[in-house]
C-alpha positions in Angstrom: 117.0 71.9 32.6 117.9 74.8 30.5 121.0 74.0 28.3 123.6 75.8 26.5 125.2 77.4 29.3 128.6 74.8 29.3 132.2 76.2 29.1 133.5 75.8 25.5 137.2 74.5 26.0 140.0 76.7 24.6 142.9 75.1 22.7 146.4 75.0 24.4 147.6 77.7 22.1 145.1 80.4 23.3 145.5 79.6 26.8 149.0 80.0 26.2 148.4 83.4 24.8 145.7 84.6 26.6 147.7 83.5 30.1 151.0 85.1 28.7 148.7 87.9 27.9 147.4 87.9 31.9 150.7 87.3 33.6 152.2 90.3 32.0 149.6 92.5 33.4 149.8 90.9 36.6 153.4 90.8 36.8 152.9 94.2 37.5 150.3 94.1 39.8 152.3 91.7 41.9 155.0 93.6 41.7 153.8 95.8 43.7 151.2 93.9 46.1 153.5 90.8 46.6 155.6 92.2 49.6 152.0 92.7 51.4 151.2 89.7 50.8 152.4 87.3 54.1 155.2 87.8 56.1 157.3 84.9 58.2 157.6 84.2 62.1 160.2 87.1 62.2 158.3 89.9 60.5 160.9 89.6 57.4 159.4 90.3 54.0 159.1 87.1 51.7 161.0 86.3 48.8 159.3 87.0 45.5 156.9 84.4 44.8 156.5 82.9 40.9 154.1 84.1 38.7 152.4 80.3 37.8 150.4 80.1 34.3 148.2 77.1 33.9 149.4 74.0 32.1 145.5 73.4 31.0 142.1 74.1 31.0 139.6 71.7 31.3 136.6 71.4 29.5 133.1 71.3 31.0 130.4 68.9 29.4 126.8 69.2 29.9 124.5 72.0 30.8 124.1 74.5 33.5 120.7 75.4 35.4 121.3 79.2 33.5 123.3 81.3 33.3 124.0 82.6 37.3 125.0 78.5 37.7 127.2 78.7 35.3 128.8 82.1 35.9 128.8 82.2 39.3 130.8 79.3 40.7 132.3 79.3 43.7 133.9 76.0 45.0 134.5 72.1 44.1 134.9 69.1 46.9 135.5 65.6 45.9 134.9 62.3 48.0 136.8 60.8 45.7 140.5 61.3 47.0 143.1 63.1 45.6 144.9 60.8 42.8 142.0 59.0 41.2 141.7 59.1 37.0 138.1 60.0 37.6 136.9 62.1 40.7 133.4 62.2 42.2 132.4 65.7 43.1 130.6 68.7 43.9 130.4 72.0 42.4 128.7 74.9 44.3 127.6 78.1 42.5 126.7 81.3 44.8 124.0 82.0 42.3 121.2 79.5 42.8 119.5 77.2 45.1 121.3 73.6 44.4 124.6 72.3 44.5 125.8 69.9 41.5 127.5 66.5 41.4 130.1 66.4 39.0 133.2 64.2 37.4 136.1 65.5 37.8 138.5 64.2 35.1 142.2 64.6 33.6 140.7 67.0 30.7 137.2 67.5 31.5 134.5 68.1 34.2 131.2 66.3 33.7 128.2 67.9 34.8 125.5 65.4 36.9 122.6 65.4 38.7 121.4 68.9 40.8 121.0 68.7 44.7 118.5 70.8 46.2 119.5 73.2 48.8 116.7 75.3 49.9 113.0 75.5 47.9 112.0 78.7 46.1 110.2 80.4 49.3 111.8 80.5 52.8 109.7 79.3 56.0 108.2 83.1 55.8 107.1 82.7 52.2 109.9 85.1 51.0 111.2 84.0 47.5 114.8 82.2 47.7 116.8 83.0 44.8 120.2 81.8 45.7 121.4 80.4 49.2 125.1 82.4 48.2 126.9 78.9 48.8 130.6 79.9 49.3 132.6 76.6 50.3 132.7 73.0 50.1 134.3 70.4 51.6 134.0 66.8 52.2 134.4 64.5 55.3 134.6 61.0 55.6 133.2 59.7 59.0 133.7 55.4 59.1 131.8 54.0 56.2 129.9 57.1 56.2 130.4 60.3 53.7 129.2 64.0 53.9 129.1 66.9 51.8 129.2 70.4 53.6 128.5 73.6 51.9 128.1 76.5 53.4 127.1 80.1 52.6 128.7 83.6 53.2 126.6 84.4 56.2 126.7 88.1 55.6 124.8 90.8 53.8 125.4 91.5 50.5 128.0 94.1 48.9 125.7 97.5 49.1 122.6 95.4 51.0 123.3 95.7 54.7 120.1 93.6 54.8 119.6 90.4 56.7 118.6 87.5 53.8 117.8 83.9 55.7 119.4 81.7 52.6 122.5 83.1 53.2 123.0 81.9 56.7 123.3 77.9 56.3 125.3 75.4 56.8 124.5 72.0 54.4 125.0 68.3 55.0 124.3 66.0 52.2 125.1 62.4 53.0 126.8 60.1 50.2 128.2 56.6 49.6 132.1 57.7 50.6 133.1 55.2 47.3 130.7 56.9 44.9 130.3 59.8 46.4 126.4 59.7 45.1 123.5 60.4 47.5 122.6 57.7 49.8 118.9 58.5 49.0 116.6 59.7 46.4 114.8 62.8 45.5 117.6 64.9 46.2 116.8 66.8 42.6 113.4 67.9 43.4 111.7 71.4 44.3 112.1 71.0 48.2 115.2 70.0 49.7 115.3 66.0 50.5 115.0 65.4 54.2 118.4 64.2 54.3 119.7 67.2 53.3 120.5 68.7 56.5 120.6 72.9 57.4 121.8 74.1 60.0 121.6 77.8 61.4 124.1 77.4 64.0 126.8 79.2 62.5 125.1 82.8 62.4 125.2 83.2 66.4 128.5 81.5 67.1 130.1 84.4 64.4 128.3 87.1 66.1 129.6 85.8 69.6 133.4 85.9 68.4 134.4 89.8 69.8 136.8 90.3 66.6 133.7 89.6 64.4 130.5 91.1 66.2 131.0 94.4 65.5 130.8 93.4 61.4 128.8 90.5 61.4 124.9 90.2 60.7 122.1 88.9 62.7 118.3 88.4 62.0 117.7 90.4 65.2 120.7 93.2 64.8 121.8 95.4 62.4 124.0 94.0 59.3 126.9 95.6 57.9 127.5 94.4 54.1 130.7 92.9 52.6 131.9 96.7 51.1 132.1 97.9 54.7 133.9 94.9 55.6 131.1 92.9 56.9 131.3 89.3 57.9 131.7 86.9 54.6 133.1 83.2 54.9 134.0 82.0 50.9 136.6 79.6 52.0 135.1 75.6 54.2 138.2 73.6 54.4 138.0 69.8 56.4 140.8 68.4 58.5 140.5 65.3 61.2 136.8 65.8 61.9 137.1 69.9 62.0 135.3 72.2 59.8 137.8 75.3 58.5 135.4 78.7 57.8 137.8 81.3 55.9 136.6 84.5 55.7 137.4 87.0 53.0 136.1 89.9 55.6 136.4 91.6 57.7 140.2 91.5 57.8 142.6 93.4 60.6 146.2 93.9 60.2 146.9 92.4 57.4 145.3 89.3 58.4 142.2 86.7 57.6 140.1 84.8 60.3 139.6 80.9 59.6 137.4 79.7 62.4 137.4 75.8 63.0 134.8 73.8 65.0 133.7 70.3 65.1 131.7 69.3 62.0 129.4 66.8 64.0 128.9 69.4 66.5 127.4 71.9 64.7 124.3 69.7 63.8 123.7 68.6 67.1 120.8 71.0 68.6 121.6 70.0 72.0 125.5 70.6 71.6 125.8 73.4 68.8 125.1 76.6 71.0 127.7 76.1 73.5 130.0 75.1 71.1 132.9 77.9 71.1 134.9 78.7 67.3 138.8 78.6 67.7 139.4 81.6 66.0 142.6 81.4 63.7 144.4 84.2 61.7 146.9 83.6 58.5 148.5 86.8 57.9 148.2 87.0 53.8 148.4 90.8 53.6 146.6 94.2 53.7 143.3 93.9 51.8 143.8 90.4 51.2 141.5 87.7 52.3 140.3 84.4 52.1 138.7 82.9 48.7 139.0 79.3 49.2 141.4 76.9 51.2 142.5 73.2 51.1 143.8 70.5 53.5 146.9 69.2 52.4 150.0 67.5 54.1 150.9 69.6 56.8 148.5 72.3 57.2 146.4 74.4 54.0 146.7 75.9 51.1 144.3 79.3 51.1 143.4 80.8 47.7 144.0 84.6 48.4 142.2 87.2 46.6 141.4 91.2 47.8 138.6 91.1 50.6 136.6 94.4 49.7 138.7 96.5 47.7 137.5 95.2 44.4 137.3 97.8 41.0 134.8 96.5 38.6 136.6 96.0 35.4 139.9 95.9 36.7 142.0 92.6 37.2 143.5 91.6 40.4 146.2 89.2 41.2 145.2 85.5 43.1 147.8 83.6 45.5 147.9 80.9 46.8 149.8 80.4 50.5 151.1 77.5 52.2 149.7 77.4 56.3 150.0 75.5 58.8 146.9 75.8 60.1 148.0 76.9 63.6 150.1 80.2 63.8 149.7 83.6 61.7 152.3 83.3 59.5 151.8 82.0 55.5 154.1 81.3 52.8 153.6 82.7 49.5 153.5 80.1 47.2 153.0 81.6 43.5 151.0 84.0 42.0 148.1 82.7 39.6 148.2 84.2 35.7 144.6 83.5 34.5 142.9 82.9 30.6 140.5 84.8 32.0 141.6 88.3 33.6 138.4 89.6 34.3 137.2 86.6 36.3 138.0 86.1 39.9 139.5 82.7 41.7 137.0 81.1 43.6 137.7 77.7 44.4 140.9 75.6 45.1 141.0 71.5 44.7 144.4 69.5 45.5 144.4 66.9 42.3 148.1 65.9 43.9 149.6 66.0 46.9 153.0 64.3 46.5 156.1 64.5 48.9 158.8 66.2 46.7 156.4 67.3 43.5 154.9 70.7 42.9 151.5 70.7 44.0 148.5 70.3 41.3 145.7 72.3 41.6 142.3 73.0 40.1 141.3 76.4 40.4 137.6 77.4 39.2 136.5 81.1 38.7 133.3 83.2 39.4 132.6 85.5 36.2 133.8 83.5 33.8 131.3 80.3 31.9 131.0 77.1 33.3 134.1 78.5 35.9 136.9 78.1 33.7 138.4 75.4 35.2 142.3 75.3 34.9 145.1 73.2 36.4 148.0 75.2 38.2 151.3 73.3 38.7 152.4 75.1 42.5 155.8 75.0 43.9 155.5 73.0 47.4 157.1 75.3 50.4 
């Protein structure tokens, strides 16, 4: 395992000044990009939404697989619930091959074990770098416990080719307590045979009529994510049902989440007549999704810009409040970063309490070891 690739954890002064720092820049941003943002039932512009700082960063101890692990990640699930002083978890990166179990604690995450996704050559001896994992989410089922990451299923920004790792959908089975594998081996150069893939997902996209024309197929030709192609970054889990949120293609101002059964989709027999609902959450033009939650009531979604993205240049992050059934959203706050350069990725719910702001962990892609901060979010 290569080392020296862990976050270094930045006193509470310099977040202070590095977030007062962001929030000024992005006070103007939102300025202009918050009435865009989501709109209610009767069409009516939202209120302004508050421009939320975070109240800590945690630190992150151990060492990264390199540096794509630990600059590229992407999204945290726990098995642990919501709550707990110490949280078992996984951390995905888009980056590499494996997934990570972590700890997820009041000032630090704690890097564990890997968990092997894919090996380094596909089933046509083509060289896997990176299986671009995008979301994870957990899902208890009776005494049993599941992991599910999935990738973007979509060509890359500039590709327009068709890459196989990209187009899974993981299952890793774990003690629901511990939320460690029920097996062993899971760290080796194969994937364990527990560890199920599935490839469902990449034809059920393509059969949606609001997708097909951007999505990407083995046999058929693939548009990539700067013309809007097909890209899920956001898996959210909610009685039994797998949400996919989609950063692109968006229309209208509005994101696709498409939810289907989570058992479902790994059933050969069942999986390709299974049908998506397809669900919208109107968040705003060039906005999509990054990341969503379950909470009480419906989601939060972590909102970021879909495909319009200027290298160098910062870009505001929201977070909405839906209910997981109509279009309409409500704009929750607006997240000032440490980090202005990196981009929010992933969204956990550390608390979920009736009549208390919401507390979040948000981790971002381009900056080390994610940057993991805590968010204090007004409820709706």
């Amino acid at each position: 395992m290569a080392s020296g690739h862990a976050a270094s954890p930045l006193s509470a002064r310099r977040i202070g000044r590095r977030a007062g720092l962001a929030a000024a820049g992005l006070a103007l941003a939102a300025a202009s990009l918050v009435p865009a943002y989501a709109h209610g039932p009767d069409g009516a512009p939202p209120a302004p939404a508050a421009l939320v700082a975070p109240v800590r960063q945690l630190e992150v101890r151990g060492a990264f697989e390199g540096k794509a692990e630990a600059k590229d990640i992407s999204a945290i699930a726990c098995a642990t619930p919501a709550g707990a002083a110490a949280r078992a978890c996984l951390l995905v990166s888009d980056g590499v091959r494996h997934a990570r179990l972590v700890t997820v604690a009041a000032d630090a995450i704690m890097l564990g074990a890997p968990i092997t996704l894919a090996a380094k050559e596909d089933e046509m001896g083509a060289r896997t770098k990176e299986v671009d994992a995008e979301g994870a989410a957990f899902v208890r089922a009776g005494e049993r416990g599941y992991y599910y990451v999935t990738g973007s299923h979509g060509a890359s920004r500039g590709s327009g080719s068709y890459q196989s790792a990209r187009f899974g959908l993981f299952r890793i089975p774990v003690d629901p307590a511990t939320g460690m594998p029920s097996f062993g081996g899971f760290d080796g150069p194969r994937p364990a045979p527990e560890v199920a893939r599935t490839g469902a997902l990449e034809g059920l996209i393509a059969a949606v009529p609001e997708l097909a024309p951007k999505a990407c197929r083995r046999d058929g030709p693939c548009v990539g994510l700067d013309a809007g192609g097909v890209n899920i970054e956001g898996l959210a889990a909610k009685d039994g049902d797998l949400y996919f949120g989609l950063r692109a293609p968006t229309v209208d101002g509005r994101a696709f989440v498409l939810r289907l059964p989570a058992e479902g989709l790994f059933d050969p027999a069942a999986a390709p007549a299974l049908r998506p609902a397809v669900l919208r959450a109107r968040l705003g033009a060039h906005f999509g999704i990054r990341d969503l939650v379950a909470v009480a009531g419906g989601f939060l979604i972590l909102a970021g810009l879909d495909v319009t993205e200027q290298p160098g240049l910062s870009y505001p992050s929201a977070v909405h409040f839906w209910d997981g059934v109509g279009e309409a959203t409500r704009l929750l706050a607006v997240l000032a970063s440490a980090h202005p350069m990196a981009k929010a990725e992933g969204l956990l719910v550390l608390a979920d309490a009736p009549g208390e702001d919401y507390r979040l962990l948000v981790v971002f892609d381009s900056a080390a070891g994610g940057a993991p901060a805590e968010y204090r979010v007004p409820r709706p």
